[in-house]
C-alpha positions in Angstrom: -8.8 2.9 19.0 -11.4 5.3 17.2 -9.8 7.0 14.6 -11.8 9.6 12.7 -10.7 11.2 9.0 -11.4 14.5 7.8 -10.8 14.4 3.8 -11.5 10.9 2.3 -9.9 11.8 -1.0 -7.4 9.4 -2.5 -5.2 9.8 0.3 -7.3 10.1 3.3 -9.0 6.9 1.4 -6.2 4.8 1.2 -5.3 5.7 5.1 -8.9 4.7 6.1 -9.1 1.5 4.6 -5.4 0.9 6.0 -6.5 1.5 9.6 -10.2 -0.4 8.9 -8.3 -3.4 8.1 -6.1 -2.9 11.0 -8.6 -3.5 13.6 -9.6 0.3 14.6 -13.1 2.3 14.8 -13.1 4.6 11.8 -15.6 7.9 11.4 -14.9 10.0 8.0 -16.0 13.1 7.1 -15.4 14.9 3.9 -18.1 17.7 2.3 -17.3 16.4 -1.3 -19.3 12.7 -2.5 -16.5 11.0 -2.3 -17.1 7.4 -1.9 -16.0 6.0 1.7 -14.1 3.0 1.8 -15.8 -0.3 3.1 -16.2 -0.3 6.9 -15.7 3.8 7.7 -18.7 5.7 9.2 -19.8 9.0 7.7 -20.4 11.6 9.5 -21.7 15.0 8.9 -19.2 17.4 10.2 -15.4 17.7 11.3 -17.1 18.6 14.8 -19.0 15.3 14.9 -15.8 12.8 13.3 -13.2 15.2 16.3 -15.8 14.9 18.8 -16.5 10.7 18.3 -12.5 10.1 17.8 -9.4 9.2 20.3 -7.4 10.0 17.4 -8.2 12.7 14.6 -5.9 12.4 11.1 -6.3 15.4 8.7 -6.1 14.4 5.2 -7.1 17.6 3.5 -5.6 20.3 1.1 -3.1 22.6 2.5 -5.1 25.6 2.5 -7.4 24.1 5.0 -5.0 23.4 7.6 -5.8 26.3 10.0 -9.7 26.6 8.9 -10.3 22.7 10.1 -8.1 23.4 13.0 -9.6 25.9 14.2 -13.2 24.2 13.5 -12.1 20.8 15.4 -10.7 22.8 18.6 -14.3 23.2 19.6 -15.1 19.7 19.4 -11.5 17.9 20.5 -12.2 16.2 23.8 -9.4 16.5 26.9 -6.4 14.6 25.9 -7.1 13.1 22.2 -4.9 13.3 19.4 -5.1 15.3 16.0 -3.0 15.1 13.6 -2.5 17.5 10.8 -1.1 15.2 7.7 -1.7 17.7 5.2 1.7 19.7 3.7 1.0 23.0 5.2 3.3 25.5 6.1 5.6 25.2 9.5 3.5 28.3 10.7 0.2 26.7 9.9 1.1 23.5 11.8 2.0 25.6 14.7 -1.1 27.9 15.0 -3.3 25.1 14.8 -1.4 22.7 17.8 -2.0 26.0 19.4 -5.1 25.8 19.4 -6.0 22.1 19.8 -3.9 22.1 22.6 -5.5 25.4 24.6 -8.7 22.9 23.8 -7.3 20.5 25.7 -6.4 18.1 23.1 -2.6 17.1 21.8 -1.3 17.6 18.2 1.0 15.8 15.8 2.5 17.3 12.9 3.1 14.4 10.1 5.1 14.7 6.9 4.2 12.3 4.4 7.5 11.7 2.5 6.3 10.0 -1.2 3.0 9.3 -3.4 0.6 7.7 -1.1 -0.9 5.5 -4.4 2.4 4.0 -4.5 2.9 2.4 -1.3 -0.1 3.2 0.4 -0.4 3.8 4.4 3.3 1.9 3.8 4.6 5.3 2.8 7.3 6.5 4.8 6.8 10.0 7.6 8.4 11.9 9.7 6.2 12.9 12.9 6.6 15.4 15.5 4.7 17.7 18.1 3.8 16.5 21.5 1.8 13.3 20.6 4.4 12.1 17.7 4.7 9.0 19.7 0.8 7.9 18.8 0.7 8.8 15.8 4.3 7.3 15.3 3.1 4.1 16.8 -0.4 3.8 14.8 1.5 4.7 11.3 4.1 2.1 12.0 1.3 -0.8 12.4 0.6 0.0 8.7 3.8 -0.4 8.1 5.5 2.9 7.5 9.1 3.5 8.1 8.7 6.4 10.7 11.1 9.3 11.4 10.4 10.7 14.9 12.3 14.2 14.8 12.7 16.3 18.3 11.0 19.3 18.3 7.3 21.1 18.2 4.7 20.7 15.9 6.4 22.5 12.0 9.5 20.5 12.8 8.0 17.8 10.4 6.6 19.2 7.7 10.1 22.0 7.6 11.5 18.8 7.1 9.5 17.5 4.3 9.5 21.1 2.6 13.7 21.1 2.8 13.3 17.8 1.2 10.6 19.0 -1.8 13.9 21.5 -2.6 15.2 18.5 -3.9 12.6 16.2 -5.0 10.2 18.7 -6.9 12.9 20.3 -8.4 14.6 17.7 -9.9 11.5 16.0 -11.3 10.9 19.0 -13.2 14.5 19.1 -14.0 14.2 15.8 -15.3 10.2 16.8 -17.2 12.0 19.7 -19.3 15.7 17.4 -20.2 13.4 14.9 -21.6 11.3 17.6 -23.7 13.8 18.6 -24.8 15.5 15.2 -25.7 12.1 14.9 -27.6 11.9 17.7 -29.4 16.1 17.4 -30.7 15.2 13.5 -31.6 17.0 12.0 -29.3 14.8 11.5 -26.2 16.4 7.4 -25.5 19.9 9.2 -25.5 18.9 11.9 -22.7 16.8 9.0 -20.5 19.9 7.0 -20.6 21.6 9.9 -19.2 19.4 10.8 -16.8 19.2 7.6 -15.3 23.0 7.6 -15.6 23.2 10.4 -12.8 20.3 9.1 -10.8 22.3 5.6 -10.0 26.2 5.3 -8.4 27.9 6.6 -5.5 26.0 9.4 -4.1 27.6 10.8 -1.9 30.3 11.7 -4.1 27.9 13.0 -6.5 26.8 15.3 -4.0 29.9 16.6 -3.0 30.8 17.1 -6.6 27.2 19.0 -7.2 28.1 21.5 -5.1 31.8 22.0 -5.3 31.7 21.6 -9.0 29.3 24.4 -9.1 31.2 26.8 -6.9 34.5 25.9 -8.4 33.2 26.6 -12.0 30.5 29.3 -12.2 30.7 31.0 -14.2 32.2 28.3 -17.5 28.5 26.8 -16.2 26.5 29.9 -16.1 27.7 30.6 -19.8 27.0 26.9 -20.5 23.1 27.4 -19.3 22.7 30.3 -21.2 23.5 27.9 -24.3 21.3 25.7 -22.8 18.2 28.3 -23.1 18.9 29.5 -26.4 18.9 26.3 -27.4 16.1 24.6 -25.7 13.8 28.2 -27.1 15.1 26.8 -30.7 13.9 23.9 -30.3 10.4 25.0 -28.8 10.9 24.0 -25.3 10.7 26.5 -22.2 14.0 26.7 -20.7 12.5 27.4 -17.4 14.5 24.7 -14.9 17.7 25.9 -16.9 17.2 29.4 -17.1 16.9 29.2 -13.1 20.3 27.4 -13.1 21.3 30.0 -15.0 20.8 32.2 -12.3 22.1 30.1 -9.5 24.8 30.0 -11.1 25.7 33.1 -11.7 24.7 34.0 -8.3 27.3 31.4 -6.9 30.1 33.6 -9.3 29.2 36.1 -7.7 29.4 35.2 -4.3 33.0 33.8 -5.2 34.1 37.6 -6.8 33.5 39.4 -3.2 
């Protein structure tokens, strides 16, 4: 298959390579002087890589989502494949199907669900849109654990942005409990509990998250404002506990009314 890349930055890269050494026809594009990986064409323009490819993947900032979109739908041909793998918004991934598909072409919105360094075109997705089965099928060759969810193009990455509620959060959760186990001398102590809570039976975990915190409120709410206080004392922005401090206090107030 011709597969064509627009953005051949780390991650666009990595994918290249992945489907070079898989046996496809790869064109790249990307305006920065990035170096292309061994056995991807350059070309000059997003116009050129959509207009040379059976299959387009979009490995670009966020921001660029609708720009690029927009730019391709003038070159997609009748019934090939773009695929916007960049973490835009659910909106952004629906105006630009809508507009590769009035071109004529189909659209896939991918989610890509970890670091792609780690585990390279390995890393697990979740695809959807009207040509989620291609892209499904092509990112499974590589190797990656592929979710296909039902629904138009946003239904992906809506997924992956539910997700980042928990994933982003709690690694800056973790970032601040282990400045602040630094900064009180005891930084071994705090990793040890950390990793603690990250191991065991989760599902009861979760159920105790969020029952715990409803049941006791406010006790906890008074607890995070300790928390802060503290954490200022010791020089270290209480910014993830300050904002349980809040949820917390929202959640005793949900149970007063």
């Amino acid at each position: 298959m011709r597969v064509g890349f627009i953005g051949l930055g780390e991650a666009g890269a990595i994918y290249a390579a992945a489907v070079v050494a898989s046996g496809h026809e790869v064109r790249g594009f990307d305006p920065a002087p990035t170096p292309s990986p061994s056995g991807v064409e350059r070309l000059g323009s997003v116009e050129e890589v959509v207009a040379a490819s059976e299959l387009t993947i979009v490995l670009t900032g966020a921001s660029l989502s609708r720009s690029i979109a927009e730019t391709a739908a003038g070159a997609v041909a009748p019934g090939s494949v773009y695929a916007d793998f960049t973490t835009a918004s659910p909106e952004d991934m629906v105006a630009a199907e809508q507009g590769i598909v009035a071109a004529g072409g189909r659209f896939a919105d991918v989610a890509i669900l970890g670091p792609v360094p780690l585990k390279g075109a390995a890393t697990e997705t979740i695809v959807s849109g009207g040509a989620a089965d291609v892209v499904g099928e092509l990112l499974a060759s590589l190797g990656s654990a592929v979710e296909h969810v039902e629904g138009p193009a946003g239904t992906a990455t809506s997924r992956k942005l539910l997700r980042s509620v928990l994933m982003k959060s709690l690694a800056t959760v973790v970032v601040e409990a282990l400045e602040a186990g630094r900064a009180a001398g005891c930084e071994d102590w705090v990793h040890a509990q950390i990793a603690a809570q990250l191991s065991g039976d989760a599902d009861a975990k979760i159920e105790r998250y969020e029952s715990g915190s409803r049941k006791h409120a406010v006790r906890r709410a008074h607890e995070m404002q300790s928390v802060a206080e503290y954490l200022e004392r010791l020089g270290v922005r209480p910014e993830m506990s300050t904002a349980s401090r809040r949820v917390l206090q929202r959640l005793a107030d949900d149970e007063r009314r």
